[in-house]
Residue frames relative to the residue before (quaternion, step in Angstrom):
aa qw qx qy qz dx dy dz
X 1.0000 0.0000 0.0000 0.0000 0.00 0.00 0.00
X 0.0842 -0.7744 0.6240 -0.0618 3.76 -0.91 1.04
X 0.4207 0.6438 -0.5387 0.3440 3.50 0.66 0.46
X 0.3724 -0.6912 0.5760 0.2277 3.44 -1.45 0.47
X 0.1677 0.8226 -0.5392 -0.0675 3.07 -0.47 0.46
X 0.1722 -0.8551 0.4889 0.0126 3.76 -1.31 1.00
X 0.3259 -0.8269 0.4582 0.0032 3.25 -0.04 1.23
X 0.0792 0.7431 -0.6639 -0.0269 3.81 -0.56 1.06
X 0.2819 -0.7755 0.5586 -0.0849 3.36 -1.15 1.44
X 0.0272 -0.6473 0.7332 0.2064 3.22 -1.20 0.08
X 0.5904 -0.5101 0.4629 0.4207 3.82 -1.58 0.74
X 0.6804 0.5613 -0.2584 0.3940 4.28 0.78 -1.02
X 0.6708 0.6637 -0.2868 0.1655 3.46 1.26 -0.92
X 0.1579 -0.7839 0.5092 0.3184 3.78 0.61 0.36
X 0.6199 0.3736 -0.4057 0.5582 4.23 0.48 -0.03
X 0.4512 0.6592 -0.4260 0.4246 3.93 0.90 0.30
X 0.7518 0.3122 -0.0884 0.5740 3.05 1.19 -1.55
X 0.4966 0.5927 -0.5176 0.3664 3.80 0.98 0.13
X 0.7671 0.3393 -0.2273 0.4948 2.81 0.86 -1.69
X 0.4974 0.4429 -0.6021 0.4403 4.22 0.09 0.36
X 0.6292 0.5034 -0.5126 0.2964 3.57 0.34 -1.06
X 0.5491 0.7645 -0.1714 0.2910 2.95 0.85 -1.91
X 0.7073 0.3931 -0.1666 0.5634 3.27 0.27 -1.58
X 0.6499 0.4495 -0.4433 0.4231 3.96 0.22 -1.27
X 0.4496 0.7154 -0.3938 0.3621 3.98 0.74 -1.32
X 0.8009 0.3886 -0.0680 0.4506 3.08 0.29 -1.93
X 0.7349 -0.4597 0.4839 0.1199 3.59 0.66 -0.20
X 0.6319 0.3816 -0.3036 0.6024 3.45 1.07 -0.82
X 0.5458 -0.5136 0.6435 0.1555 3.16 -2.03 1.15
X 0.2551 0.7267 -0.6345 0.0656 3.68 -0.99 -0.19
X 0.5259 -0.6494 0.5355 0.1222 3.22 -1.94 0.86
X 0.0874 0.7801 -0.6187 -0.0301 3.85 0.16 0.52
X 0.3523 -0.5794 0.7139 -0.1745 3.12 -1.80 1.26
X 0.2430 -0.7302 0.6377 0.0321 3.56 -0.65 1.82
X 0.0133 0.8169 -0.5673 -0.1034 3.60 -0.01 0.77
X 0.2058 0.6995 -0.4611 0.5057 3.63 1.51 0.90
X 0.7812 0.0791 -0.0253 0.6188 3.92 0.77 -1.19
X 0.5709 0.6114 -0.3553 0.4172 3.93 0.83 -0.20
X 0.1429 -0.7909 0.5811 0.1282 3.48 0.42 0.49
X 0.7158 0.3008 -0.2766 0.5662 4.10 0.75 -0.90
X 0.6156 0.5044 -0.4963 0.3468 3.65 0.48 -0.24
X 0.5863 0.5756 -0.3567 0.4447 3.72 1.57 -0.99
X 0.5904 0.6049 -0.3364 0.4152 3.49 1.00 -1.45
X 0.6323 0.6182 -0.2424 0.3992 3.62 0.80 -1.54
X 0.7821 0.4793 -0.1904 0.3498 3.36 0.73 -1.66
X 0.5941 0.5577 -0.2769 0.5093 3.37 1.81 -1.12
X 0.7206 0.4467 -0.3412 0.4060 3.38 0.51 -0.79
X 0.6799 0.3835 -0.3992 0.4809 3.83 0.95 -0.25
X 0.8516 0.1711 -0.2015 0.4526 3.86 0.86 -0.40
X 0.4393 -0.7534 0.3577 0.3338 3.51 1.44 1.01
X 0.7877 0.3359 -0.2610 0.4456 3.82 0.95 0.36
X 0.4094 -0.7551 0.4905 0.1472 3.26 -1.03 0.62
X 0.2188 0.7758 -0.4541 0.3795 2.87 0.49 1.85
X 0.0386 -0.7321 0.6724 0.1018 4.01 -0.94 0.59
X 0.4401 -0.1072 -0.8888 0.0693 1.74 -2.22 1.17
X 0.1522 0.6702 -0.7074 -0.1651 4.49 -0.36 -0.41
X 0.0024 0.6653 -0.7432 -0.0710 3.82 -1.35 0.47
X 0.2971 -0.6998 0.6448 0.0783 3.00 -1.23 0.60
X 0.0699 0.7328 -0.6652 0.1251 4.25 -0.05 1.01
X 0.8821 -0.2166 0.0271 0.4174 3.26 -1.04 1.56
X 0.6812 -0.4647 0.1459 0.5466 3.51 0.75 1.37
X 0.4924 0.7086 -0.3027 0.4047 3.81 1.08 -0.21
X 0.3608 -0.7577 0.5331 0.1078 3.64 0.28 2.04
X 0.3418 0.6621 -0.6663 -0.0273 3.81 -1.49 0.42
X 0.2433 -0.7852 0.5680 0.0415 3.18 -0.78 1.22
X 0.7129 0.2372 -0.2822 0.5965 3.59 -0.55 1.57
X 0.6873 -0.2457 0.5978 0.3315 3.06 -1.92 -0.26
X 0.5110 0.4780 -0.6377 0.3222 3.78 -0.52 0.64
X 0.4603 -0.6462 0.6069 0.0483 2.76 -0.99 2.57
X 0.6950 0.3930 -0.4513 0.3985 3.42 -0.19 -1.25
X 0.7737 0.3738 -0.3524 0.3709 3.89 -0.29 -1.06
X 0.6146 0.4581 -0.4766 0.4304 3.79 0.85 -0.46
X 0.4990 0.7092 -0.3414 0.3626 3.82 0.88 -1.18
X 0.7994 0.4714 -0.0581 0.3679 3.03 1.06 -1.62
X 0.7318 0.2236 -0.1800 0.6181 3.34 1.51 0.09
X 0.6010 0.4418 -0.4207 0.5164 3.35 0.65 0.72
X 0.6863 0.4340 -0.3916 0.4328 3.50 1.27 0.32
């Protein structure tokens, strides 16, 4: 597997921790970024999904906001 993948979190977010579990389950590595204390990770995250929203991952430049198994599934295989 050679995807990137980048997790923005918040410590409160219960779909934060779905989608880490999730992702760990599967195997995939990823970078995660508290954008709770990250002031440029938050900036970073807004500017790639114009909203200020957690879970956002980023998987090979490919924006998903939330917990949507099917669309992560789909790019991490």
């Amino acid at each position: 597997m050679n995807e990137k993948v980048i997790v923005y979190t918040t410590p409160t977010c219960p779909f934060c921790d779905t989608v880490k579990e999730f992702l760990s389950k599967k195997g995939v590595s990823y970078v995660e970024y508290d954008v709770s204390e990250d002031e440029n990770a938050r900036q970073e995250m807004m500017d790639k999904s114009g909203r200020m929203a957690v879970p956002t991952m980023v998987i090979n430049n490919e924006v998903i906001v939330g917990f949507d198994q099917e669309k992560i599934d789909e790019l991490i295989h």
